[in-house]
DRENBAKOL-909715 format. One record per residue (C-alpha): residue in three letters; x, y, z. Coordinates in steps of 0.2 Angstrom, whole numbers, plus 5000, padded with zeros to 4 digits. Example, Ala and Ser with C-alpha at 12.3 -4.5 7.8 and 13.67 -1.06 7.14 Angstrom:
2
ALA506249785039/SER506849955036/
//
This chain:
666
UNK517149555087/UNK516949545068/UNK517149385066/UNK515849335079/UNK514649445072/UNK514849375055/UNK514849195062/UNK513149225070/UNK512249305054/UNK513049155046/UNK512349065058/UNK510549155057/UNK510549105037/UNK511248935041/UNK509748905054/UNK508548965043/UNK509148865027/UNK509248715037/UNK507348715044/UNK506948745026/UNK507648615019/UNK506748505032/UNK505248575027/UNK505448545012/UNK505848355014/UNK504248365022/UNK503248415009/UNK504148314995/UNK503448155005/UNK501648235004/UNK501948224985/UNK502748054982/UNK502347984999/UNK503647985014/UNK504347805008/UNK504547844990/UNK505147994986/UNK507147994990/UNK507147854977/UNK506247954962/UNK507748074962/UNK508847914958/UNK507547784948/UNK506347914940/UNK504747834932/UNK504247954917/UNK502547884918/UNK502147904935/UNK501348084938/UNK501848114956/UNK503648084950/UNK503348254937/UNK502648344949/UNK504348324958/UNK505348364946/UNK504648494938/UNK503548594949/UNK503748544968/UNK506048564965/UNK505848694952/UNK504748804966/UNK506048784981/UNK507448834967/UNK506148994964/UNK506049004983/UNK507949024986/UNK508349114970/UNK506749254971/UNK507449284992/UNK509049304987/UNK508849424975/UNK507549524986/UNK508749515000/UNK510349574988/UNK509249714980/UNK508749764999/UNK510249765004/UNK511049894992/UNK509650004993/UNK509650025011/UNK511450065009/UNK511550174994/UNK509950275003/UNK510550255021/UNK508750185024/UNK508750065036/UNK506750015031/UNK507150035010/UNK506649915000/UNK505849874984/UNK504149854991/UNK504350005003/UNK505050134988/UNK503850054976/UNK504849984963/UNK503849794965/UNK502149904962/UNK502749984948/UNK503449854940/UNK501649744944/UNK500549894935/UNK501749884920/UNK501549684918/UNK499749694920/UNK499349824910/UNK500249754896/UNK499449594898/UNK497849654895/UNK498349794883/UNK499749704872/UNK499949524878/UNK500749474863/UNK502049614869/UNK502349544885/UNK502649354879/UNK504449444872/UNK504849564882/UNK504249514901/UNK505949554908/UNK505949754900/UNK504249794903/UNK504449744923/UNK506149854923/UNK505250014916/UNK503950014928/UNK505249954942/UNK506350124935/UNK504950244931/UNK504350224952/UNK506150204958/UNK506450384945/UNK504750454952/UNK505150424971/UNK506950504970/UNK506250644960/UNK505150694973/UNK506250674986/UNK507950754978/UNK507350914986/UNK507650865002/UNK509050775001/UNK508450595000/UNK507950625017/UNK507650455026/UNK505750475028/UNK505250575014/UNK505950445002/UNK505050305011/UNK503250405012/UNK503250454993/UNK503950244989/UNK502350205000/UNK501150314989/UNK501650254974/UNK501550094979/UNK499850094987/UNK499350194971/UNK500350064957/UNK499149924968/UNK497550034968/UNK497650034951/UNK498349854948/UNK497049794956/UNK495749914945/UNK496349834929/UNK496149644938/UNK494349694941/UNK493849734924/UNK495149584916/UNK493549454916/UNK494149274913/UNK496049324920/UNK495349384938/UNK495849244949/UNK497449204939/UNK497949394938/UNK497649414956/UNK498749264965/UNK500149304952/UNK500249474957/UNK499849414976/UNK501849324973/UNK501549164968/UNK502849034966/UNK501748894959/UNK503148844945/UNK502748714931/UNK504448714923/UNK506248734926/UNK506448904916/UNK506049044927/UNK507248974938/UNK508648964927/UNK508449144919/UNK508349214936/UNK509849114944/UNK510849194929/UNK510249364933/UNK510649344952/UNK512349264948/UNK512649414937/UNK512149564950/UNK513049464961/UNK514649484951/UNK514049674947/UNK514049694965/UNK515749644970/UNK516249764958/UNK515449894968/UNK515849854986/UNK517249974987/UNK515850104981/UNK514350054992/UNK515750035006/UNK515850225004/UNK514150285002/UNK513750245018/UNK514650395024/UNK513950565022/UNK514250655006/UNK515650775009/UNK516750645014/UNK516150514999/UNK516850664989/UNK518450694999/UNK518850514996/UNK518750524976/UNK516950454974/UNK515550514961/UNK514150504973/UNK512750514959/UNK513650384946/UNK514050274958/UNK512050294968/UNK511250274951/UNK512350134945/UNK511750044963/UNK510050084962/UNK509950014944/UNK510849854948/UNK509549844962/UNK508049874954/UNK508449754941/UNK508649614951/UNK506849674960/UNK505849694946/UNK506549514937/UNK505949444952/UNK504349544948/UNK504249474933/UNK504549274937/UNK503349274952/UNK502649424954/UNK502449544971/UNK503549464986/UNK503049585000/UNK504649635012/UNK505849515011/UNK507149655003/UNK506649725018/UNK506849585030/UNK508249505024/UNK509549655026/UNK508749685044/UNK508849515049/UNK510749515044/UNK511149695053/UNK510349615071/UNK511249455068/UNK512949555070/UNK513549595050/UNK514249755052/UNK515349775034/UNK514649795018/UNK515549655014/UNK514649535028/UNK512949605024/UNK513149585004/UNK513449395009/UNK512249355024/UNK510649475016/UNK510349375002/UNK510649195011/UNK509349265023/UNK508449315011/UNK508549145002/UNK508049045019/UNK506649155023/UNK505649135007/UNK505948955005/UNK505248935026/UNK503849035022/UNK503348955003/UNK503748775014/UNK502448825029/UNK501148905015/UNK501248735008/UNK501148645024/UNK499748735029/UNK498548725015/UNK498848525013/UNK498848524992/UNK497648684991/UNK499148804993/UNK498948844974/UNK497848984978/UNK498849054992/UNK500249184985/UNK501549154995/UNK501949334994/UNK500549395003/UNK500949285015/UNK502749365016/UNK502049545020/UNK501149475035/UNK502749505044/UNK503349665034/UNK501949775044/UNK502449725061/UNK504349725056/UNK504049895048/UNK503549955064/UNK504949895075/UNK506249995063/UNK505450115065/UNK506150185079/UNK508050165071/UNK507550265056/UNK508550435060/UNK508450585052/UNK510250645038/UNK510950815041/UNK509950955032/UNK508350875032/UNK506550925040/UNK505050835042/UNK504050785029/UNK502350895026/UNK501550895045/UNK501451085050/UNK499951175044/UNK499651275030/UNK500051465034/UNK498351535025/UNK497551685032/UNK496151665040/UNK494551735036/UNK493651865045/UNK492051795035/UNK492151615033/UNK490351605027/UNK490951685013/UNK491651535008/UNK490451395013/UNK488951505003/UNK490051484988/UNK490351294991/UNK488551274993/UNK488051354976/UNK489451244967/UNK488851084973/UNK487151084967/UNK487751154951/UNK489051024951/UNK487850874954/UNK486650944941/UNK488050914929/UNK488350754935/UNK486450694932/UNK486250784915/UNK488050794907/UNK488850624900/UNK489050514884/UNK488350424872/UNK488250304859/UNK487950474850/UNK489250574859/UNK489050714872/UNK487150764879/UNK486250854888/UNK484850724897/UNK483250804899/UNK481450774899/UNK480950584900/UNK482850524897/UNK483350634911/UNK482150534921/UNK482650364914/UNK484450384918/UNK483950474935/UNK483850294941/UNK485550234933/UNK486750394939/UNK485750454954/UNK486350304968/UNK488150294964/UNK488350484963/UNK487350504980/UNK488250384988/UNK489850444982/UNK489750624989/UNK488950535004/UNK490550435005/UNK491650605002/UNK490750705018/UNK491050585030/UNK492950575024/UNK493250725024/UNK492550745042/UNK493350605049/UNK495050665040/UNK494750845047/UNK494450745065/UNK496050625062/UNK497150805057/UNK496550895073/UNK496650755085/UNK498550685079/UNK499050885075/UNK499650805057/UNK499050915044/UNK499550745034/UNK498350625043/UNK497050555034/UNK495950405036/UNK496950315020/UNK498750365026/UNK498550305042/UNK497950145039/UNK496250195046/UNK495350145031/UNK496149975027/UNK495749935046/UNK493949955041/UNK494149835027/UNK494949715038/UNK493349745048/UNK492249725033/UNK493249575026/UNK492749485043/UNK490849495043/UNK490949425025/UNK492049305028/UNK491349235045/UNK489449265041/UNK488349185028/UNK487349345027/UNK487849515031/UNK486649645033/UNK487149815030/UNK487149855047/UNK488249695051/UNK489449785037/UNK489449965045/UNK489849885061/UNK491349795057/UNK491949925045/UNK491950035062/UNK492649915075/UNK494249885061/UNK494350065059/UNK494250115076/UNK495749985082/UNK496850045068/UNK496550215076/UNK496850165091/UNK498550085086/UNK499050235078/UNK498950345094/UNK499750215104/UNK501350205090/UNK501050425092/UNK501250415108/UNK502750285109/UNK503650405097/UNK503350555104/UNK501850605095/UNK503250635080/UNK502050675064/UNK503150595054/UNK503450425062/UNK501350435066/UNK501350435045/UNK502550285044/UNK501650195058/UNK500050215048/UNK500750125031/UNK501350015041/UNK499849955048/UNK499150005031/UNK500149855024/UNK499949755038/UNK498249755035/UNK498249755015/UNK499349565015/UNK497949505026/UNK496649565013/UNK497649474999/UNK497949335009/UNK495849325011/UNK495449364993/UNK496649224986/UNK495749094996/UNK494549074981/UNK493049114993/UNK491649174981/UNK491349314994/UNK493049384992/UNK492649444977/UNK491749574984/UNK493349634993/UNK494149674977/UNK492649774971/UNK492849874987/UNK494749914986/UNK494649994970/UNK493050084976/UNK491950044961/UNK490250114964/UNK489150034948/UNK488249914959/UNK487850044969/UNK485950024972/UNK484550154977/UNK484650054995/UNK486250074998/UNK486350274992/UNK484850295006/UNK486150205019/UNK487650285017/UNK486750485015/UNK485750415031/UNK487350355038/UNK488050555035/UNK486650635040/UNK486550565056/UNK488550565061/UNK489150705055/UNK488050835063/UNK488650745078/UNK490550815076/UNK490251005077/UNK489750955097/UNK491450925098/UNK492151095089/UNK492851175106/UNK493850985106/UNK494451015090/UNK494951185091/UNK496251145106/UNK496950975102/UNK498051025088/UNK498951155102/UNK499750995110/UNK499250905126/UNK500050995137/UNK498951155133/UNK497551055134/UNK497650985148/UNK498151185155/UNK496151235148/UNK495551105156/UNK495150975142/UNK495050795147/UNK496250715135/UNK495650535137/UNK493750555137/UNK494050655121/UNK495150555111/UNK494050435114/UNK492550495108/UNK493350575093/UNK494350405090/UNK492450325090/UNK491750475078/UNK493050475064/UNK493050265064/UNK491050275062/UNK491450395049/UNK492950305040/UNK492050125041/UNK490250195034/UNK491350285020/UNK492450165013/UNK491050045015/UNK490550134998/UNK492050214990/UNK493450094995/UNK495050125008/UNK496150224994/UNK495250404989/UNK496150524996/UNK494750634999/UNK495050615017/UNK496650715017/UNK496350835001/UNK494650915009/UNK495250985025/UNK496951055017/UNK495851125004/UNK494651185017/UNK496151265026/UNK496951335011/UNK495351425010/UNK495551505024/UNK494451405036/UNK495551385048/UNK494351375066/UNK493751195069/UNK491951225065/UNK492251305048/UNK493351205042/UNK492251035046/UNK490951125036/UNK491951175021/UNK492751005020/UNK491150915020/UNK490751005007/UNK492451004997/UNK492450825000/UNK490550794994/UNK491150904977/UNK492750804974/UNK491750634974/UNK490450704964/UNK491850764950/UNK492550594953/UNK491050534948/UNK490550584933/UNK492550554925/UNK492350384932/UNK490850374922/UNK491350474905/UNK493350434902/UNK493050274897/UNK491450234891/UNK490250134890/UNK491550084903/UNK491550134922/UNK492950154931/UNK492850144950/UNK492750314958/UNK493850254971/UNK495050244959/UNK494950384952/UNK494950474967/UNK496450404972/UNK497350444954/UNK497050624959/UNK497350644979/UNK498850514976/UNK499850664968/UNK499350784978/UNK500050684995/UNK501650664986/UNK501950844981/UNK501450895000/UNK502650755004/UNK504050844991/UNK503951024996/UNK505651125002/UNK504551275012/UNK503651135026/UNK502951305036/UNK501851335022/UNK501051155023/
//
């Protein structure tokens, strides 16, 4: 039985080789032309320019193709074993994002640095997210799904701010962009030759450590019984692992899921020993990439230089994502991660509370209008400066706290309706549905009203809401497969936005604006549309406060005091996507606010539906309003987009509720 189920994930990596490799011959005729080309590999022309484009980018990218899969699908496949992850990889534990936000900030910081030491800098980003991740997850063991949620974090936060520094790099946008998109666009043979010797050197490295990775897939009291140092062997692994990632990183940039992929792809085709999947996970691997680069190129006829072909790869990890996801088991010991509510008191005197918050706003907005730098320094704007720049720091700060309120409602909605205290428009997915949304009225019209743009916003955000309770409901409404479900589509949804921005579409480029959230083209027009946009939806959620107040004791209680569960889903599905598509409209899918706002609110003791709604509009008005006036002072005379630097602050704090050992307190 071994045998044949080596034979057919031999035969799997074989199959898919092959029709790469025919591909490829296609493509090589598209070059040369279908009657010359076997000849130029025997009677080369140096003068004849299709005859160097053969040789020395059309080969040299399939030899980066096969190399780039392999490793990924090598890399996955020791992770998943060392972590006994079935869905690890280095996308997923965000070791490809970290080592991304390394190379770009170096680029633009000390480029000259990064001509000598390309290789180093990806590896410490690689280690400082892989280091991060299993720091924050020690405490539970490594637990399965808490690993994966804090990889996907850092990872959606290593891209947030990638894509941040790509905004302000000027002349580099375009190029920055398809290179961290995973591009394999070669123009020489040397990126393939250092990475064939770094693969053939972790290959070595990890025959070495067979016996090893053969044992950590037991559980750790019999790894020890049988001689093993569990935590010299693990690290020793995950450092071969992330080496082989992040050089990948390095050579070509972000290639979404195949370390993912690869090692799944090898387990359904029958490998069972570590020995079988060490072989047949990286020839996957290797045949996967090469099929996909050869369709990408197929596809775009010539013009496939704009298309990464690793956006293209994370099209599939979204939807693979979720069909693991059901295999994804819980080790011994572990809990899951962050979903109970927080066990603060609550109040006898709410309002209390909300009169507090509403003094501190006003103040807090009068700072932000007033308060900020100079040429000079630090002042105080008064008098007929104050009114000047009333003009300047009025729209984006109204349209910021706008954009805050109606996150934190729909979050505060999304928390009740999924009884999740970790749901949140941006971990669910919610808000990169309404970009998709957005993406597709800029994309598909030559003129896009605002209202065009609300619109789609909602209609994206309300299917990706409506997945989500379908994935809930398929898992058993288990709070922590309802997270993963949400970065899953979350990705999903994210290739497809790189995929659009690559195309070189001049309107694409406002895309990127909106995924780092920047708000400094925010005019007076646009401020009046989004407050207008929260003043007449959120009212309309207290309506629904009785709703609220009974969904999160389960459906079968609800349906006991007479709630009609489908009627109200649906309404507060249509509610929190109107909310999420007007707000990320303004501030971008990755703030945060969304889940920080109702956790604060309860954590203040609001605990009653209708309280807390209120005090996380509020909270979530003041956090955008602080975000916003940082965005606008840390870096001047630069801006930083709030969205941004929203996220840079909720980002941690979803981590560490992810990280905490006492889950009845969260």
């Amino acid at each position: 039985m071994v045998e044949g189920s080596r034979d057919r994930a031999g035969l799997l990596a074989a199959v898919l080789i092959i029709a790469a490799f025919m591909l490829a011959l296609v493509n090589f005729g598209h070059v040369l032309g279908f009657g010359r080309w076997p000849a130029a590999f025997f009677d080369p022309r140096p003068d004849a320019m299709d005859e160097v484009l053969l040789r020395f980018s059309a080969l040299p990218r399939a030899a980066i193709a096969i190399l780039s899969g392999a490793s990924l699908g090598l890399a996955g496949a020791i992770m998943q074993r060392v972590l006994r992850n079935p869905i690890a990889s280095p996308f997923t534990l965000g070791i490809s994002g970290g080592a991304q936000l390394a190379l770009a900030a170096c680029l633009i910081v000390a480029p000259g640095i990064l001509a000598a030491m390309r290789e180093w800098i990806a590896l410490g980003g690689g280690l400082a997210a892989m280091g991060l991740v299993l720091v924050l997850s020690w405490r539970q063991a490594l637990a399965p799904i808490t690993v994966i949620l804090a990889g996907m974090i850092v990872s959606l936060m290593a891209s947030a701010a990638s894509a941040a520094l790509i905004l302000v790099s000027g002349d580099y946008l375009m190029s920055l962009f398809v290179w961290g998109g995973g591009s394999l666009v070669q123009q020489s043979w040397d990126p393939a030759i250092g990475l064939g010797l770094r693969l053939a050197i972790a290959a070595v490295l990890a025959v070495g450590l067979l016996r090893p990775l053969t044992i950590l897939g037991l559980d750790d009291a019999s790894a020890r019984n049988l001689g093993l140092a569990i935590q010299t062997a693990r690290f020793a692994a995950l450092g071969l692992a992330v080496w082989l990632a992040t050089s990948v990183v390095a050579a070509v940039g972000i290639i979404g899921f195949v370390g993912l992929a690869a090692p799944a792809f090898a387990r359904i085709a029958g490998a069972r020993t570590m020995r079988q999947t060490l072989i047949s996970a990286p020839l996957i691997g290797a045949g996967l990439l090469w099929l996909t680069d050869g369709l990408v190129q197929l596809m775009a006829e010539g013009r496939g230089i704009l298309v990464p072909t690793g956006a293209v790869t994370a099209l599939m990890g979204g939807p693979l994502l979720l069909w693991l996801l059901p295999r994804l088991k819980h080790v011994s010991g572990t809990t899951e991660a962050g979903t109970r509510p927080p066990g603060a008191q609550r109040l006898i005197r709410p309002y209390r509370v909300l009169l507090a918050l509403l003094v501190i706003t006003p103040v807090a907005v009068m700072i932000g209008l007033s308060l900020g730098k100079s040429p000079q320094g630090w002042q105080i704007a008064t008098g007929d400066l104050f009114a000047a720049l009333l003009e300047w720091r009025a729209p984006p700060l109204a349209a910021a706290m706008a954009a805050g309120a109606m996150l934190a409602a729909a979050g505060t909605i999304l928390q009740r309706l999924t009884g999740n205290a970790m749901a949140s428009p941006e971990v669910l997915g919610v808000a990169s549905g309404a970009g998709l949304g957005l993406a597709a009225v800029l994309l598909l019209s030559d003129f896009a009203d605002p209202l065009s743009r609300l619109l789609g916003s909602a209609a994206g955000a309300g299917i990706a809401t409506t997945a989500i309770l379908f994935f809930a409901y398929r898992a058993q409404f288990s709070p922590d497969r309802v997270l993963l479900a949400g970065v899953a589509l979350g990705s999903l949804a994210g290739a497809v936005l790189t995929v659009l921005m690559a195309s070189g579409d001049p309107r694409a480029f406002q895309l990127l604006a909106w995924l780092t959230g920047s708000t400094h083209a925010i005019t007076a027009k646009d401020a009046l549309t989004a407050v207008l946009c929260a003043l007449v939806l959120i009212p309309l959620v207290p309506f629904a406060a009785r709703w609220l107040d009974i969904l999160p004791l389960g459906p079968v209680v609800a349906r006991d005091l007479g709630l009609g569960l489908p009627l109200s889903r649906f309404l507060l599905i249509v509610g929190a996507a109107l909310l999420t598509g007007a707000a990320t409209l303004v501030v971008g899918p990755l703030t945060f606010v969304g889940l920080m706002a109702p956790h604060a609110a309860r954590m203040a003791g609001l605990s009653r539906a209708l309280p807390q709604l209120a005090g996380a509009v509020l909270i979530g008005a003041l956090l955008m309003a602080v975000a916003d006036w940082f965005a606008r002072t840390i870096a001047f005379p630069y801006q930083l987009p709030v969205g941004l630097f929203a996220a840079l602050i909720g980002g941690p704090y979803l981590i560490w509720l992810i990280s905490r050992p006492d889950r009845k307190r969260i």
